[in-house]
C-alpha positions in Angstrom: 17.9 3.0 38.8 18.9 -0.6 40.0 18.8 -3.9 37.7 16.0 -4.6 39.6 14.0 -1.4 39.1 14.7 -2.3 35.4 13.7 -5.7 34.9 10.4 -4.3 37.0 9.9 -1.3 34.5 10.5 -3.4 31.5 7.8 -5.9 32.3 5.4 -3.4 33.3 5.9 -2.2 30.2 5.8 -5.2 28.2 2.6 -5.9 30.1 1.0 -2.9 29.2 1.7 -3.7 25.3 0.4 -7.4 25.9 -2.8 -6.7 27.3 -3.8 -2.9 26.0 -6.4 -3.5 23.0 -5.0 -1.1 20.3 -7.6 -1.7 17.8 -9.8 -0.2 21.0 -7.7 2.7 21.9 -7.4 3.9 17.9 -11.1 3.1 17.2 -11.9 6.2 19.8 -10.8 8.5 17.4 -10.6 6.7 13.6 -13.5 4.6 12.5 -12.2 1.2 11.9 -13.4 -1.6 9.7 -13.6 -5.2 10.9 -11.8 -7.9 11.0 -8.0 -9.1 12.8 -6.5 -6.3 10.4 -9.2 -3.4 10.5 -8.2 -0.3 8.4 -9.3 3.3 8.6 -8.4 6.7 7.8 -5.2 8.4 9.4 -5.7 10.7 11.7 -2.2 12.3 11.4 -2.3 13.4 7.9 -5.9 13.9 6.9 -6.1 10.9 4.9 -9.0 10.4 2.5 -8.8 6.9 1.7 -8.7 3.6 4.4 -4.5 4.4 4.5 -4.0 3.5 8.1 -3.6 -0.3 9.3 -4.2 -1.8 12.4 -2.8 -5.1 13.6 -4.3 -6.6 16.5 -2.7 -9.6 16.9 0.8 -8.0 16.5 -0.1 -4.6 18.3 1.0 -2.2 15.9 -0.5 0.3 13.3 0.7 2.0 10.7 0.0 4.1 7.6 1.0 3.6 4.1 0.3 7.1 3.4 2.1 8.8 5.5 4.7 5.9 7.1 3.4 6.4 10.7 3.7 3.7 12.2 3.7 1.8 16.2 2.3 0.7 19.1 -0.8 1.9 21.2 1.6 3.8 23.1 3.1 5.7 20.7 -0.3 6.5 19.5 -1.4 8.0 22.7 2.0 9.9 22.7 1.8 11.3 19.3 -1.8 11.7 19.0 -2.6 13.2 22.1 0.5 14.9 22.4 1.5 13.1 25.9 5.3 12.1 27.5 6.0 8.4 27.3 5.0 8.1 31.3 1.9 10.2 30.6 0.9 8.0 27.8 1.5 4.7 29.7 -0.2 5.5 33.2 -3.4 6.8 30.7 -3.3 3.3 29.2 -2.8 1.3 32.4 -6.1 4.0 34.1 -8.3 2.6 30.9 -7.1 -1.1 31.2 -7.2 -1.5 34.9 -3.8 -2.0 35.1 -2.6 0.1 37.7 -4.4 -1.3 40.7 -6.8 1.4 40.8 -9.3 1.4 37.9 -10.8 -1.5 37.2 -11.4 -2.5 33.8 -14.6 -2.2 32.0 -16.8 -4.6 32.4 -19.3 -5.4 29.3 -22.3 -7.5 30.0 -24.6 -8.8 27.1 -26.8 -10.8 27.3 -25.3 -14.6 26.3 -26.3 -15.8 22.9 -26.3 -19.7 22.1 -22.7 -20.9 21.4 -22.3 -20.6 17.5 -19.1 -22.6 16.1 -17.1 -20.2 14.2 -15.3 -20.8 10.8 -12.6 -19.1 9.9 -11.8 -17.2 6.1 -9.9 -18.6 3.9 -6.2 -17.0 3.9 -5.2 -14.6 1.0 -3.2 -17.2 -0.6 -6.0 -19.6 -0.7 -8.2 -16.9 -1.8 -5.5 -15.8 -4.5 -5.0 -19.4 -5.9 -8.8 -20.0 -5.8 -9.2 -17.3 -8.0 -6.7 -17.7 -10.7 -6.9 -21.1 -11.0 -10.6 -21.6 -11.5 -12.3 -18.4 -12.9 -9.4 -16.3 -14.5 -9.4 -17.0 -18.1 -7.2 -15.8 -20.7 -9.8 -13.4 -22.9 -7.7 -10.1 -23.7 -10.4 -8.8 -25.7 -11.8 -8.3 -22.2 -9.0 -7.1 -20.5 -8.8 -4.4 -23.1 -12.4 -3.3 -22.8 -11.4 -2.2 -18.8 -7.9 -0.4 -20.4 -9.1 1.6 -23.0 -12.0 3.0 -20.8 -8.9 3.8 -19.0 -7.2 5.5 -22.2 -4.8 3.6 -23.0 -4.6 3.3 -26.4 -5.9 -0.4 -27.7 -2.3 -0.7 -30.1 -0.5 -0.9 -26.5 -2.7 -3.4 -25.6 -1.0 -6.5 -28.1 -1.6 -10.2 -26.5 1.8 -10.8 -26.0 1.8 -7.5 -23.5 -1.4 -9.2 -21.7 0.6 -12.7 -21.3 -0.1 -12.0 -17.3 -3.1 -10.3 -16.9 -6.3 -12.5 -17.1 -10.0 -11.7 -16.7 -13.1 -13.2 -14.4 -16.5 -13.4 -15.2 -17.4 -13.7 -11.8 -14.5 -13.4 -9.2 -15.2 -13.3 -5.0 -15.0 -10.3 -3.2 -14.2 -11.2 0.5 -12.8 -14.1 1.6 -15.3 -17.4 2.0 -15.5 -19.2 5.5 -13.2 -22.7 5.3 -15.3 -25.5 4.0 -17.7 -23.4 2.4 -17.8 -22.3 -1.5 -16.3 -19.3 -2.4 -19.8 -18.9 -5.2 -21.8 -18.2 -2.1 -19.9 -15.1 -1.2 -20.5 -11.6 -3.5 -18.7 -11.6 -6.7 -17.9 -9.0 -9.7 -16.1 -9.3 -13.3 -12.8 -8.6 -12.5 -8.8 -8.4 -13.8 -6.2 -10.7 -12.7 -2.9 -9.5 -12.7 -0.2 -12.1 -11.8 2.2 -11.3 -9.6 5.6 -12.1 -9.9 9.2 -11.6 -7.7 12.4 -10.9 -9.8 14.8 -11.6 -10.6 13.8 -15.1 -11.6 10.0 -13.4 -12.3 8.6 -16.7 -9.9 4.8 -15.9 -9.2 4.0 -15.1 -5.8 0.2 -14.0 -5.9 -2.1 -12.2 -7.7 -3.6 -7.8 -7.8 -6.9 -7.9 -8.5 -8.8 -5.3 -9.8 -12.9 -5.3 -9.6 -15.1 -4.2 -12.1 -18.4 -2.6 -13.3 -20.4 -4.7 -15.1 -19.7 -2.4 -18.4 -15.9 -3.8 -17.7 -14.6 -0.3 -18.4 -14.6 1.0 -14.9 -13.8 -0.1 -11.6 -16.6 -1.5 -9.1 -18.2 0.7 -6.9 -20.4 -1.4 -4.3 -21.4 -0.7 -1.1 -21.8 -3.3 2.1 -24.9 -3.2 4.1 -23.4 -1.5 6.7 -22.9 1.7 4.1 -18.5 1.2 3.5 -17.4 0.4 0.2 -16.0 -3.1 -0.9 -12.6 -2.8 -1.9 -11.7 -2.4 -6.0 -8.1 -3.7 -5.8 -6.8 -6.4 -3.8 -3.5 -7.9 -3.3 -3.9 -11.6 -2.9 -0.9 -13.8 -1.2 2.7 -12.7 -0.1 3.1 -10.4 -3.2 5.4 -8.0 -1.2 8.9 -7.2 -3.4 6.7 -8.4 -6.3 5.3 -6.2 -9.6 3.1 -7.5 -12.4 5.2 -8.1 -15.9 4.2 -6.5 -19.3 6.1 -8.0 -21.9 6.9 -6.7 -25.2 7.8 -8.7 -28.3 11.2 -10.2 -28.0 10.2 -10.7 -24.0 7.7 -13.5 -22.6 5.5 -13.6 -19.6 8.1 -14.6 -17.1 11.7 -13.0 -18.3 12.5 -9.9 -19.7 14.7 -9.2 -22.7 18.2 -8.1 -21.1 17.9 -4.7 -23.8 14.3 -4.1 -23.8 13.2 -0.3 -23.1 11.7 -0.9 -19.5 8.9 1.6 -18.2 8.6 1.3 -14.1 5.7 3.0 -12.6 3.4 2.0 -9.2 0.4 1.2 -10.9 -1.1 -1.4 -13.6 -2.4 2.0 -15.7 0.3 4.3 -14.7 2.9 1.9 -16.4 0.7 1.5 -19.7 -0.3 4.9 -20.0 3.4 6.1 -19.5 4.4 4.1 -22.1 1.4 5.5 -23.9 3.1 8.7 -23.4 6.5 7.6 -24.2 5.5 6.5 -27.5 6.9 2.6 -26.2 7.6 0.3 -29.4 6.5 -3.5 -29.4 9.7 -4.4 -27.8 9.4 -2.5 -24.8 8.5 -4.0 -21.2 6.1 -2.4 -18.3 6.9 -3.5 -14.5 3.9 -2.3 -12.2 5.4 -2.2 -8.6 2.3 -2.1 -6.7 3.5 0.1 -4.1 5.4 3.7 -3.2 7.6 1.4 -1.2 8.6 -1.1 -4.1 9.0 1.8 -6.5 11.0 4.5 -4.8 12.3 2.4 -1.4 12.2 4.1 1.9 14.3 7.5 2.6 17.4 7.3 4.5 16.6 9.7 7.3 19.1 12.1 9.1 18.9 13.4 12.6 15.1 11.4 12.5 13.9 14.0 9.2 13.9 13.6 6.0 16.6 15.6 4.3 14.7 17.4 1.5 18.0 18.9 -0.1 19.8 15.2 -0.7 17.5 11.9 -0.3 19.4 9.6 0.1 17.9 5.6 -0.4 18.1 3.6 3.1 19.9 0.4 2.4 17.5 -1.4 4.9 14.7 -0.2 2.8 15.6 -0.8 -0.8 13.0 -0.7 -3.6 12.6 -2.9 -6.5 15.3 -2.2 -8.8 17.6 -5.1 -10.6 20.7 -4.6 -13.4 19.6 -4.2 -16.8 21.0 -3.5 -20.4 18.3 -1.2 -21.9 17.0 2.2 -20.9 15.5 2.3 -17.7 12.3 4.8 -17.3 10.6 5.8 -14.0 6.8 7.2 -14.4 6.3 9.0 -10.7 2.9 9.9 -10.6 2.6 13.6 -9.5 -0.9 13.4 -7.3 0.8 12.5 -4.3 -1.0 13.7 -1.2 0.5 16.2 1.0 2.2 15.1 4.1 1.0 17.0 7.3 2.4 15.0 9.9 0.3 14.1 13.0 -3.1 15.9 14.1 -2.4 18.3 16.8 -6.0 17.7 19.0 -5.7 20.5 20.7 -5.2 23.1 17.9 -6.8 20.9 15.6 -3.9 21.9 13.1 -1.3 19.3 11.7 2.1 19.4 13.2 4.1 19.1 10.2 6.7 16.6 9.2 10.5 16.6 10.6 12.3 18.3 7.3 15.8 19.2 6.4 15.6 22.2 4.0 19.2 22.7 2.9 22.4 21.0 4.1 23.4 22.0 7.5 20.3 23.5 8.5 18.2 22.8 11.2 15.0 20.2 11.5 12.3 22.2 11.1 8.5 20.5 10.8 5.9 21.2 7.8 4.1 19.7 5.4 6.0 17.8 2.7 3.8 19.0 -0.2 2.8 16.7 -3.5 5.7 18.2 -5.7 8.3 17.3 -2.8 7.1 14.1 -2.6 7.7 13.6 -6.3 10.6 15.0 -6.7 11.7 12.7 -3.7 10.4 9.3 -5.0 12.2 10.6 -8.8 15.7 10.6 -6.8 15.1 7.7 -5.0 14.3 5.6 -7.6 17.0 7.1 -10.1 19.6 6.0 -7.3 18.5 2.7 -6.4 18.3 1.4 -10.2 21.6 3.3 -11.3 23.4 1.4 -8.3 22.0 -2.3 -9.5 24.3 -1.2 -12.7 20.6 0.1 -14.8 20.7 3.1 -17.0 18.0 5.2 -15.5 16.0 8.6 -15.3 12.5 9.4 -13.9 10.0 11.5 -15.7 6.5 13.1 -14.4 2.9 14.4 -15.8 2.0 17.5 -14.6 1.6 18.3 -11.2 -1.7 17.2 -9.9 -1.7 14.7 -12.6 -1.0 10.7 -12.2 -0.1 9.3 -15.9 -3.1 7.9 -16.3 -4.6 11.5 -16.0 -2.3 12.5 -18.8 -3.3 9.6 -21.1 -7.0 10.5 -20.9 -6.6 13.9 -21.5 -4.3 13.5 -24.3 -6.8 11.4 -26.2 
């Protein structure tokens, strides 16, 4: 193939990706939410919760369950099982870009012109909520933990120094210009969020509640979906949300502190819970699988079962320090089928390496592999920051907070 023919193929490509509406092409097969960044469930490993991500503006999706992730091409390849050629002439047919199909053509009916307003941004939303409803009232932020188990003598002040609670806190976002009181609102706790090492706040989780305070929200939308209980407000991403014990304060650790990491805001207390912590020791909630165990390094495109090995590109949250190191890995991890065959209607497993040397073989990566996986991952990546570390688990099928509650 000449220069020419590539420079041609290339921008027939790159047209393709400019123009195709991937929020349109997914939404044929995964029932999308609203919105610039509409979420769903994944079709490629049987998701039960809204784990797959769709970003029109950048074109891309991908899933935080499973780590599929690209563009609407890719999708057609993997979901419908087509070559990359198939895949792209399919697109062009149902975009009218190959000269021969028109597009579709939608005609409705023209309603007046209505000037639009956009939502606030997270971080607006984030600040908004901190600043002017959050109050520090532990006694309330311990009435939502110990419905969660976690015993109340974990629960000291100087532990709470970043968590806050809200009488009334906004669910969505509120139009620019307009007051975010007009928009629904729950109780809620307000975890702040901070980036090590220097523990500077970056955002804020929030976590919505019943009106009881000792459970999450559960509220519908009109249209029948459910509101969101947790949200992640500004550019949080590498941060975790603090715990301090005494000797410790709300923005620096104390260099020998015990320090119990775990994903979640109740999988760090109630693994210290656990652990029998003392008053000097610290919790750092990550927020995510990817903050807490990194991403694998992958070997002939699987994931090498046998060794994992942390990618140096995809490094977790880990930093040097003096005092025993703990990682809670919550062992309720989903399975991981790999994508949905639509033809069989069976998943098609996940590339694997079972032993060293052996061949790629693709199956499902099931809940105990996935903890043992994120254990070794995280053990790695804190022992080379200079950390003394080990990783523990409940029982299978259990997250810690599980364990906790049935303990008590």
């Amino acid at each position: 193939m000449t220069q020419e023919h590539d420079d041609a193929f290339r921008d027939r490509i790159e047209r393709l990706r400019d123009r195709v509406d991937i929020a349109g092409v997914i939404s044929k097969v995964v029932t999308l939410g609203r919105g610039e960044k509409p979420r769903g469930k994944c079709p490629f490993h049987g998701s039960k919760s809204d784990s797959f991500a769709v970003d029109k503006k950048k074109g891309r999706a991908i899933c935080w369950g499973c780590n599929w992730t690209g563009d609407a091409i890719k999708f057609v390849m993997d979901y419908y099982g087509r070559a990359f050629m198939d895949a792209v002439e399919l697109l062009e047919s149902d975009h009218g870009l190959d000269g021969q199909t028109a597009a579709p053509v939608h005609r409705e009916k023209q309603a007046a012109p209505r000037r639009e307003r956009e939502a606030v941004d997270s971080l607006t939303m984030g600040r908004w909520i901190w600043k002017h409803v959050a109050i520090v009232d532990p006694a309330k932020v311990r009435i939502y933990f110990i419905g969660r188990g976690v015993p109340a003598e974990l629960l000291s002040d100087d532990r709470l120094a970043n968590i806050r609670f809200a009488k009334a806190a906004p669910i969505v976002a509120w139009e620019e210009g307009r007051s975010p009181r007009k928009v629904p609102q729950a109780p809620a706790i307000v975890a702040l969020v901070r980036r090590p090492p220097d523990w500077t706040p970056c955002g804020v989780h929030v976590t919505y509640l019943e009106a009881s305070l000792a459970a999450k929200m559960d509220r519908a939308r009109q249209d029948g979906s459910k509101y969101p209980a947790r949200k992640m407000l500004g550019p949080v991403g590498g941060g975790a949300v603090l715990y301090p014990g005494a000797g410790s304060s709300a923005d620096a650790i104390a260099f020998d502190a015990p320090l119990f990491v775990g994903e979640g805001n109740e999988t760090v207390l109630s693994g210290m819970a656990i652990a029998g912590a003392d008053a000097t020791a610290c919790g750092v909630a990550t927020l995510s699988l990817d903050n807490l165990q990194g991403r694998p390094l992958m070997r002939r495109q699987a994931l090498p079962l046998y060794d994992p090995q942390p990618d140096p590109d995809g490094r977790p949250l880990a930093f040097r320090h003096g005092g025993a190191v703990v990682g809670l890995i919550d062992a309720d991890m989903k399975p991981l089928r790999g994508p949905l065959d639509p033809l069989s209607g069976f998943h098609r497993g996940m590339p694997v390496i079972e032993r060293k040397g052996g061949p790629v073989v693709h199956r499902t990566i099931s809940s105990a592999e996935r903890t043992a996986v994120c254990g070794a991952l995280f053990t790695q990546a804190w022992r080379a920051a200079g950390s003394r570390a080990r990783s523990v688990r409940p029982r299978m099928g259990q997250d810690f907070n599980d364990a906790v509650r049935g303990r008590t």
